[in-house]
N, C-alpha and C positions, 0 to 999 in steps of 0.2 A: 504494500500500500504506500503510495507516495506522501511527502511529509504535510502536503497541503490538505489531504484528505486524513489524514491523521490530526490534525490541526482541529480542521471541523468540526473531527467525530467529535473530539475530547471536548465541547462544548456544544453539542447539540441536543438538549433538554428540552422538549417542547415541539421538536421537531416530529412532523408526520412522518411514518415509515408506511410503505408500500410493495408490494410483490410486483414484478410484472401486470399480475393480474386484475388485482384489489389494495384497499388500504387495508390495514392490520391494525394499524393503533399509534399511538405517541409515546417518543421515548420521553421516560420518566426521572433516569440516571447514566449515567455512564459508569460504568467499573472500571478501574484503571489498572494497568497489571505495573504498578509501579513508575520507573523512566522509559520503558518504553513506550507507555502511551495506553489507549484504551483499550479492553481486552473483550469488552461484551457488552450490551446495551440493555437496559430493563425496558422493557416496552410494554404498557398499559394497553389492553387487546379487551376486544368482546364487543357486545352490543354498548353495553351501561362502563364499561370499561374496567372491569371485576376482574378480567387475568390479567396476568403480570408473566410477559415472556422473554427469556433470555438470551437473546440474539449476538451471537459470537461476531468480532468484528468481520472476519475473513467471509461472510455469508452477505456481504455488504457489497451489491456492485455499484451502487453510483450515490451521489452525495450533491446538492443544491442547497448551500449556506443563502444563496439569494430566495429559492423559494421554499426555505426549510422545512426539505425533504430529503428523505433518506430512499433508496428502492433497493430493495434485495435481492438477491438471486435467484432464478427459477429454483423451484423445488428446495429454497433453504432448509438447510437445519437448524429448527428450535429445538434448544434445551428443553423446552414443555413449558406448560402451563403452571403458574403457580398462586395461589389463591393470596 
């Protein structure tokens, strides 16, 4: 991941995430794996926004700090749902 898009991740709280296909929900936090930067995103999912899913940075394709948006890879892998 280039440092610009690392940059982003590491403050983009609020921002919509999306599949290719649909929206998913809003990230809530970033986790950080220390100096190297963000390592996972909590994203607030569901209709009423009741899951909490744990989105690995590398399942990340593309990133819009202007329209703060995140869109994820086909067929990402979530960590799961977490109440």
């Amino acid at each position: 991941m280039d440092p610009m898009t690392t940059s982003v991740l590491a403050r983009c709280e609020g921002f919509a995430v999306h599949t290719p296909a649909a929206r998913v929900g809003t990230v809530e936090e970033v986790r950080l794996a220390g100096e190297e930067g963000p390592a996972a995103l909590t994203v607030r999912a569901g209709l009423l926004g009741t899951w909490r899913l744990i989105v690995p940075v590398d399942q990340v394709l593309q990133v819009s700090a202007r329209e703060r948006k995140i869109v994820l890879r086909p067929g990402a892998l979530l960590a799961g749902p977490r109440p």
